[in-house]
VEXMARSE-458559 format. One record per residue (C-alpha): chain; residue in one letter; residue number from 0; x, y, z. Coordinates in steps of 0.02 Angstrom, whole numbers, plus 50000, padded with zeros to 5 digits. Each point is the difference from the previous one (the first is absolute). Layout:
<atoms>
ATOM ch aa   i    c1    c2    c3
ATOM  A  A NUM     X     Y     Z
...
</atoms>
This chain:
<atoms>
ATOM ch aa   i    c1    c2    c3
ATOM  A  X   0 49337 50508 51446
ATOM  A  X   1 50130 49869 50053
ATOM  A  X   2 50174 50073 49985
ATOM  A  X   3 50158 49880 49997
ATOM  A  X   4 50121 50137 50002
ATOM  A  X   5 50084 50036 50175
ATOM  A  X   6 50167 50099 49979
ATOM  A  X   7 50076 50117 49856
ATOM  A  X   8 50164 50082 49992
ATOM  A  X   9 50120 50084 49888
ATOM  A  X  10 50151 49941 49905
ATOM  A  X  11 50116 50156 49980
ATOM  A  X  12 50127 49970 49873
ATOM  A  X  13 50140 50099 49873
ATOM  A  X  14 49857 49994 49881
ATOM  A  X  15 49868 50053 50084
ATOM  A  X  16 49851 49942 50137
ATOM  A  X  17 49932 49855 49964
ATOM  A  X  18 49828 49938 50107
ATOM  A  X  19 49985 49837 50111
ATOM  A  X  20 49820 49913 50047
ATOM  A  X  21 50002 49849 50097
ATOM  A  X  22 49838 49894 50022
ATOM  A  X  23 49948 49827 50055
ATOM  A  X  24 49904 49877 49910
ATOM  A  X  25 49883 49874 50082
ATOM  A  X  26 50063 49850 49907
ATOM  A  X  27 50154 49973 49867
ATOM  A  X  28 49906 50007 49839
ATOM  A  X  29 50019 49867 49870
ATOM  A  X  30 49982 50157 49836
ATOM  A  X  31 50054 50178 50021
ATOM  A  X  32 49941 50110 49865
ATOM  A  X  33 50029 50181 49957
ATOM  A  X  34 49881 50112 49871
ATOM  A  X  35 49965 50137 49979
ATOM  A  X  36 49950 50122 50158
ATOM  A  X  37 49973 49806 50129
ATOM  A  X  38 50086 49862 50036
ATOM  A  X  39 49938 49814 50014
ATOM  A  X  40 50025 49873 50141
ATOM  A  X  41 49922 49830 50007
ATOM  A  X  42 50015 49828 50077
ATOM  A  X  43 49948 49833 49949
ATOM  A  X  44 49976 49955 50150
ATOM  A  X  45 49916 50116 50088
ATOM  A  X  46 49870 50055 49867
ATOM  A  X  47 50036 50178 50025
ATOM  A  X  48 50045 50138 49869
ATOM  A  X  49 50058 50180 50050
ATOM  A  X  50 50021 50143 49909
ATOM  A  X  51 50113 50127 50063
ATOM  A  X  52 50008 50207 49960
ATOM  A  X  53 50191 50011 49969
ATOM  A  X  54 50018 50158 50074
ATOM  A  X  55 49966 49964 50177
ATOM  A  X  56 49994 49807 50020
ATOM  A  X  57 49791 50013 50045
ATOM  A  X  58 49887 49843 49937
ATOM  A  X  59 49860 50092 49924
ATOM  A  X  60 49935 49821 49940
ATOM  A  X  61 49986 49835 50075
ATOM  A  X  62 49913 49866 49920
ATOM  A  X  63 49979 49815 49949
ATOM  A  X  64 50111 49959 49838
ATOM  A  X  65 49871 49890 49914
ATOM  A  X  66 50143 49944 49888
ATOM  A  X  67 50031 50145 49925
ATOM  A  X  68 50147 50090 49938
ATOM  A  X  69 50075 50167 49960
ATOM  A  X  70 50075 50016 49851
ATOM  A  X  71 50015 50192 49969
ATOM  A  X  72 49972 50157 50069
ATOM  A  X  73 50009 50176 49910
ATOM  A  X  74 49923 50174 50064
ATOM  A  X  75 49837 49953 49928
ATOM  A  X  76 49952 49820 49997
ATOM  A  X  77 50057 49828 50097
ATOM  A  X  78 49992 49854 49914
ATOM  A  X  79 49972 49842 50104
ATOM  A  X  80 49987 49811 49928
ATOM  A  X  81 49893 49845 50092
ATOM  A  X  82 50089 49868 50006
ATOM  A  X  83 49879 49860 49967
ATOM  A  X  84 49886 50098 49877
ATOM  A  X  85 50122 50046 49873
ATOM  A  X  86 49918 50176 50029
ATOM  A  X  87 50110 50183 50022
ATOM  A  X  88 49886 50140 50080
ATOM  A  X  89 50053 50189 49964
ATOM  A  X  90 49958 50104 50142
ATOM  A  X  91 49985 50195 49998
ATOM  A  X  92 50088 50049 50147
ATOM  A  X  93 49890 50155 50033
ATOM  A  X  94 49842 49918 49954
ATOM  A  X  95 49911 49856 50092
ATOM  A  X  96 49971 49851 49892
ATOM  A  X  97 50106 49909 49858
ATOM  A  X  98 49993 49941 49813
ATOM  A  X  99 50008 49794 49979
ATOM  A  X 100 50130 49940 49858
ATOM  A  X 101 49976 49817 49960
ATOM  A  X 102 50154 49938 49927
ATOM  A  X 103 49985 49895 49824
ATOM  A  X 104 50190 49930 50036
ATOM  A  X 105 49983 49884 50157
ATOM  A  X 106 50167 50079 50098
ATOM  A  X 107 50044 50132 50102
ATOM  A  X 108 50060 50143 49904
ATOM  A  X 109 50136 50117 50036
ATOM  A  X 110 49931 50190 49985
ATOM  A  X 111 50118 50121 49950
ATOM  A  X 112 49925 50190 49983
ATOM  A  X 113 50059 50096 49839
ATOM  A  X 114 49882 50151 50039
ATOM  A  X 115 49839 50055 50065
ATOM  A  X 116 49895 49920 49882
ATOM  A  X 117 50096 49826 49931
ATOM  A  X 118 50081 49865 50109
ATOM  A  X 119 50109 49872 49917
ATOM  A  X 120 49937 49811 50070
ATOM  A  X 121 50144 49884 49998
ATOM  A  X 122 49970 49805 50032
ATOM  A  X 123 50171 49923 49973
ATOM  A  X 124 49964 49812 49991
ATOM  A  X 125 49913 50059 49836
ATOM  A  X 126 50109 50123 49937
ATOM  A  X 127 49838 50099 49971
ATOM  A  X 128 49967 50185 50028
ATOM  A  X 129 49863 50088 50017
ATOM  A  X 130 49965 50188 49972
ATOM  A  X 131 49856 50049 50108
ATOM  A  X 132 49915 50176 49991
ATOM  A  X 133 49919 50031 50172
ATOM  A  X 134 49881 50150 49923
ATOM  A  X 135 49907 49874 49895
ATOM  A  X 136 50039 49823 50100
ATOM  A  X 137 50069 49935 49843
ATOM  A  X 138 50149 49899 49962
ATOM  A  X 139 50055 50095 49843
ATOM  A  X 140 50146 49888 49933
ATOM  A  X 141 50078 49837 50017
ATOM  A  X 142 50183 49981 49983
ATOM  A  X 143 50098 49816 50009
ATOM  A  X 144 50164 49947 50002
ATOM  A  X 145 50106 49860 49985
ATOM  A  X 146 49966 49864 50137
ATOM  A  X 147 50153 49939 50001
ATOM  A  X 148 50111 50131 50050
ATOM  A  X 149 49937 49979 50172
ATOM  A  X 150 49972 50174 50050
ATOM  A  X 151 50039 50020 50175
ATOM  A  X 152 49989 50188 50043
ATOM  A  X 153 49894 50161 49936
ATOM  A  X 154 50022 50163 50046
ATOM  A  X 155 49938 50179 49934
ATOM  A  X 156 50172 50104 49976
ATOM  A  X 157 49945 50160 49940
ATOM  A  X 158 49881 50115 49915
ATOM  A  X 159 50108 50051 49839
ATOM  A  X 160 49863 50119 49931
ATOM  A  X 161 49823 50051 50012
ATOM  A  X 162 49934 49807 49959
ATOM  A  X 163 50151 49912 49956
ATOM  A  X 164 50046 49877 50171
ATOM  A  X 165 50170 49907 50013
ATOM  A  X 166 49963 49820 50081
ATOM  A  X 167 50138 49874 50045
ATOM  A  X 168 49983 49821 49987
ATOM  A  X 169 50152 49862 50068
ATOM  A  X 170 50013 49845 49968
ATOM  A  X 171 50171 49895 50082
ATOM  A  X 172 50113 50046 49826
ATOM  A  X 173 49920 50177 49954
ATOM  A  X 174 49945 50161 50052
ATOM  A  X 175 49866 50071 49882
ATOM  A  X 176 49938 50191 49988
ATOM  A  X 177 49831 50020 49880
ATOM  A  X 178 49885 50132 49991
ATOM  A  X 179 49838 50018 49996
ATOM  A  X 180 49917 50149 49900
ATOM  A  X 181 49814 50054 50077
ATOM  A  X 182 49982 50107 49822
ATOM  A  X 183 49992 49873 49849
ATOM  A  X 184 49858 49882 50004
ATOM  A  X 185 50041 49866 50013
ATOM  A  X 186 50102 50047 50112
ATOM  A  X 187 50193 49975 49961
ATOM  A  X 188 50104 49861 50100
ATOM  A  X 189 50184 50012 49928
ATOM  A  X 190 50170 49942 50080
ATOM  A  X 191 50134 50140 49998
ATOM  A  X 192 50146 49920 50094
ATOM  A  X 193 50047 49849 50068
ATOM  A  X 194 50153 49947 50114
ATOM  A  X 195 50071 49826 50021
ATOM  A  X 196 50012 49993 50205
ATOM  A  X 197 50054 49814 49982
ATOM  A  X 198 50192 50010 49965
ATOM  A  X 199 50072 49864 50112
ATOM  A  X 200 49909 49820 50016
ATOM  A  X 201 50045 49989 50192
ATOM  A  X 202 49896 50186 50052
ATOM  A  X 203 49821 50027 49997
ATOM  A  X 204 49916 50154 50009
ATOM  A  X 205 49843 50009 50093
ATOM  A  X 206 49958 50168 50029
ATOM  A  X 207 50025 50141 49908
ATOM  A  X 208 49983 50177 50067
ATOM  A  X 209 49970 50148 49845
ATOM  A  X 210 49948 50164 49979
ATOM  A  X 211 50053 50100 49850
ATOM  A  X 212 50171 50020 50029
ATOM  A  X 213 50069 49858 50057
ATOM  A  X 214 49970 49796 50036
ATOM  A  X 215 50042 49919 50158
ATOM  A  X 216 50020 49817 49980
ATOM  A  X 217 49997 49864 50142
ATOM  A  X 218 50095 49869 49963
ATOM  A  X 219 50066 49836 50106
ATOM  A  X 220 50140 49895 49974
ATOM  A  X 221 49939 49810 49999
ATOM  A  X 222 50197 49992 50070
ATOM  A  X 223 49949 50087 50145
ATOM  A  X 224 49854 50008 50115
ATOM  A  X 225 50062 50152 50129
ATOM  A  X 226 49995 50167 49887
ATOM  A  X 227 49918 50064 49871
ATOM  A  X 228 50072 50118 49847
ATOM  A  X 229 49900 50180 49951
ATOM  A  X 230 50052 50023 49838
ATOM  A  X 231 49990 50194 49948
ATOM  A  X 232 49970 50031 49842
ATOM  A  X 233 49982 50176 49907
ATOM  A  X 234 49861 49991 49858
ATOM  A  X 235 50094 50152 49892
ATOM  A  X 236 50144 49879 49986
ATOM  A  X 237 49892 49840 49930
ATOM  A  X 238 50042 50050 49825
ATOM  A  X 239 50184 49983 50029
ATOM  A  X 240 50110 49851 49950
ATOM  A  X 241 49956 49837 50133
ATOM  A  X 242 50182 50025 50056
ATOM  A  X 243 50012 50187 50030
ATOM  A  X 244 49808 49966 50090
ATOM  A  X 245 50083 49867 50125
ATOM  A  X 246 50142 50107 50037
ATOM  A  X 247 49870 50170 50047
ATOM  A  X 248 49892 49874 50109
ATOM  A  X 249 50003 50033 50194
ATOM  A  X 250 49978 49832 50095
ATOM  A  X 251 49959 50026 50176
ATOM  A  X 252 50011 49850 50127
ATOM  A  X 253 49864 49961 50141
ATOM  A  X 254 49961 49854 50099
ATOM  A  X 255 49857 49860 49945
ATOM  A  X 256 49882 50054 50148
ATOM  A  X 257 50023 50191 49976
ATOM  A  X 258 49848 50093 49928
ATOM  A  X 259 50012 50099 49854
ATOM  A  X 260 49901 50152 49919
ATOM  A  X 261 50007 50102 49864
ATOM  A  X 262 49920 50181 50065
ATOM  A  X 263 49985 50114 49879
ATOM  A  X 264 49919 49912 49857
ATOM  A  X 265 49855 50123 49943
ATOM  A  X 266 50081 50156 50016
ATOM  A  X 267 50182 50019 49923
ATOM  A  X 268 50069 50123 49910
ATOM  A  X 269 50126 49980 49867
ATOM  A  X 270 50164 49973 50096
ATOM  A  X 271 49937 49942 50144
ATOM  A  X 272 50094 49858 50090
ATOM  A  X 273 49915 49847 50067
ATOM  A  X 274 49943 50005 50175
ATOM  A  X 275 50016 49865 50076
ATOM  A  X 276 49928 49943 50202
ATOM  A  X 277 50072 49841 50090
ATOM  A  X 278 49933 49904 50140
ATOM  A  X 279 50124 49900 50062
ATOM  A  X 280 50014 49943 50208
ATOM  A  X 281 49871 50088 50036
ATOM  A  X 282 50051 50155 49950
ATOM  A  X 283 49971 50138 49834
ATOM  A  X 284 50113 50072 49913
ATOM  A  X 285 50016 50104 49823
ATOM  A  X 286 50135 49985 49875
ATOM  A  X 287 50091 50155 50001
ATOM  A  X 288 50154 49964 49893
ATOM  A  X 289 49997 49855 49864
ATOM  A  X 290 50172 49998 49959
ATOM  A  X 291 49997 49935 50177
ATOM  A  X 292 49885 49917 50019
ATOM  A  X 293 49958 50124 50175
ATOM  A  X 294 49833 49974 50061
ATOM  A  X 295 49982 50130 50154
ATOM  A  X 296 49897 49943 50143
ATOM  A  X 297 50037 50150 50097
ATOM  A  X 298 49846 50078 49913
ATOM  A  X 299 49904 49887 50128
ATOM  A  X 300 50097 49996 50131
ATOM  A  X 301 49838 50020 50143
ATOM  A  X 302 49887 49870 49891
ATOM  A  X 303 50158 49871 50001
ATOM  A  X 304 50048 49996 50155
ATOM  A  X 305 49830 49988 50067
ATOM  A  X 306 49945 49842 49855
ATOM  A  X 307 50154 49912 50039
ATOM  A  X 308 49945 49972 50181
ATOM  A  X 309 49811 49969 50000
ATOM  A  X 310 50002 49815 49952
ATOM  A  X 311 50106 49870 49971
ATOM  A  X 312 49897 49936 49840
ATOM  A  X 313 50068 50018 49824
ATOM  A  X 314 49845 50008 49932
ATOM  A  X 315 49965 50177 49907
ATOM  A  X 316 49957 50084 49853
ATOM  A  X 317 50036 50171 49889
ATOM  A  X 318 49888 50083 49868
ATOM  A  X 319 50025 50172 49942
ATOM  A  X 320 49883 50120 49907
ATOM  A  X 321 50045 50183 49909
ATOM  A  X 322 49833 50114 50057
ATOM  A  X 323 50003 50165 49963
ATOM  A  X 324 50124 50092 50054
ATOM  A  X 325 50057 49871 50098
ATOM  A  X 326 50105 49819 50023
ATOM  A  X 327 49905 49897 50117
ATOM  A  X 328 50093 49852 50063
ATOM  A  X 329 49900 49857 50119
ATOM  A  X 330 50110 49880 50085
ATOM  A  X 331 49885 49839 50113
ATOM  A  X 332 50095 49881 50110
ATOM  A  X 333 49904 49833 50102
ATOM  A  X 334 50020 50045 50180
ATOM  A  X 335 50038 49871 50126
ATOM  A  X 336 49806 50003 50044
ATOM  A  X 337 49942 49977 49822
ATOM  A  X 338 49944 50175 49977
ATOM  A  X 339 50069 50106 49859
ATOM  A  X 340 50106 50157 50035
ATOM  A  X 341 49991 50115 49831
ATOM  A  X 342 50113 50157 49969
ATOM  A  X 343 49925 50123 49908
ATOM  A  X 344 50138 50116 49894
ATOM  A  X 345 49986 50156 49918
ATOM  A  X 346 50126 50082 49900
ATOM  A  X 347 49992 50182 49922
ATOM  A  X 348 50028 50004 49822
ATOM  A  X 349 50147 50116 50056
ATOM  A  X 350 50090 49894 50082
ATOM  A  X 351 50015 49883 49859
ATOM  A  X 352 50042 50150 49897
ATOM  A  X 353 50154 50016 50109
ATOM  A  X 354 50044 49825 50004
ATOM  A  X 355 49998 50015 49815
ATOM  A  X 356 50107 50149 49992
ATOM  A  X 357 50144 49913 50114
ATOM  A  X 358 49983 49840 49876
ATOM  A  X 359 50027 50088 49846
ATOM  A  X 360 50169 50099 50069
ATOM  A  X 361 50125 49929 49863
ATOM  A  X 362 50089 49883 50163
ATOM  A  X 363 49873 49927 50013
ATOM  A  X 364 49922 49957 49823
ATOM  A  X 365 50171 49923 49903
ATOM  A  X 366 49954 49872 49872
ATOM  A  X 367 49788 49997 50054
ATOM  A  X 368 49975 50120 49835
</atoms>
């Protein structure tokens, strides 16, 4: 078994120990995909795909792509689409062989996994979904929506109750939250809120970060090309007057080339602050204060100093993933040779647990709530 990873180390910080893997990459891969227990590489150009055990950087795969696609991975199944063939296998990951899904909509779905047994199919240039039960191969219900509003992102926020799934759809004026409820037949598609995220003609959001308690909007300034605004904005307080909302938003200011992620998305309890990574230089940091706007890059002080010096490219990448009892981060940067250096991240659930308690210290909350 081929193993990419060549060094590890330990970030020991205020909040706790946080653990370092550093690997290499044969080649800079054009997609970088994380599911649920692997992670996938490939290149175009090469013909190659890898698939990597996140826990110790090892290839226990290497094979040719075909055209073929991941689009989701759970603990059970991995769901794959071919490219040419309009075709999505399903793949037990502890049995050998797979199930064959020919798709009646000619497009490329996005799968989103409400629980073990249905997925929710997405195909935006249709405005279609599709509510597929992977016990029976079946697509149980179709659900459309308007066209026209040009839905531009999709994202599971929450399981409210035993069937009943909050989904969020944004288009460039609104924010929409709908659920879905698994327990009427047909199954119920309703919209429960919706918040206008187009207030000024000359900013554009276009990318919006959620979980449950709060909404992190992107949003650039066609007046200005060098930073980027992170608007903060608590869902408890949606209810409130537009004005009084405006003047409880946190806006926090980051350059156009930093990278952004939201990191605890599944798993938030109520009160929870956002936590938010930044790659920006080269380096990682977490925002520790919003009122602020502190991001603290001491947390990786080793994994900086070493990333700012291997290459002189710009080219990199950040994805992030909750597992377990865990925050894994992976960070890839083009080295000067054109392989791929890849940082592999893990952060307790404890440690976040004690950023959280220094964010919510009254000095440091203010008008967020």
């Amino acid at each position: 078994m081929e193993n990419y990873y060549f060094q590890s180390f330990k970030e020991n910080t205020r909040f706790g120990t946080i653990k370092v893997k550093q690997g290499i990459i044969k080649y800079f891969p054009n997609t970088l995909q994380i599911e649920d227990n692997f992670m996938v590489t490939s290149n175009v150009d090469i013909q190659k795909c890898f698939l990597l055990v996140k826990k110790n950087l090892k290839v226990f795969r290497v094979k040719d792509t075909c055209a073929v696609q991941i689009l989701n991975g759970s603990k059970k199944y991995v769901f794959a689409y071919l490219l040419y063939q309009n075709k999505l296998l399903m793949k037990k990951k502890k049995k050998n062989g797979c199930k064959c899904i020919e798709l009646k909509v000619q497009a490329k779905p996005q799968i989103i996994q409400l629980n073990e047994i249905f997925y929710l199919f997405w195909f935006k240039n249709l405005a279609q979904i599709q509510i597929f039960n992977c016990k029976t191969m079946v697509i149980e219900q179709n659900i459309f929506l308007a066209r026209k509003e040009n839905w531009m992102q999709v994202q599971k926020i929450q399981k409210k109750s035993e069937f009943v799934y909050e989904i969020a759809f944004r288009n460039i004026k609104s924010l929409n939250f709908y659920e879905i409820d698994l327990l009427s037949y047909p199954f119920s598609f309703q919209l429960k809120e919706s918040v206008q995220i187009m207030k000024d003609n000359n900013r554009l959001t276009h990318l919006s970060l959620i979980n449950k308690n709060h909404i992190c909007n992107i949003l650039n300034d066609y007046n200005c090309n060098n930073h980027l605004d992170v608007q903060i904005i608590s869902r408890s307080n949606l209810q409130l007057h537009q004005e009084v909302q405006q003047q409880l938003e946190h806006k926090i200011l980051i350059s156009s080339e930093d990278k952004i992620q939201l990191l605890n998305q599944k798993y938030v309890k109520m009160g929870d602050q956002p936590i938010l990574i930044k790659l920006t230089q080269n380096k990682i940091g977490i925002l520790t204060n919003i009122k602020e706007q502190k991001f603290d890059f001491d947390l990786f002080k080793k994994l900086n100093s070493i990333n700012d010096i291997i290459s002189h490219s710009k080219n990199s990448g950040i994805c992030s993933q909750e597992y377990g009892s865990n925050y894994l981060i992976y960070i890839i940067r083009k080295l000067d040779d054109g392989r791929c250096n890849i940082w592999f991240v893990k952060i307790p659930r404890k440690v976040i647990q004690n950023i959280q308690k220094e964010m919510n210290q009254p000095r440091n909350l203010d008008a967020l709530d």
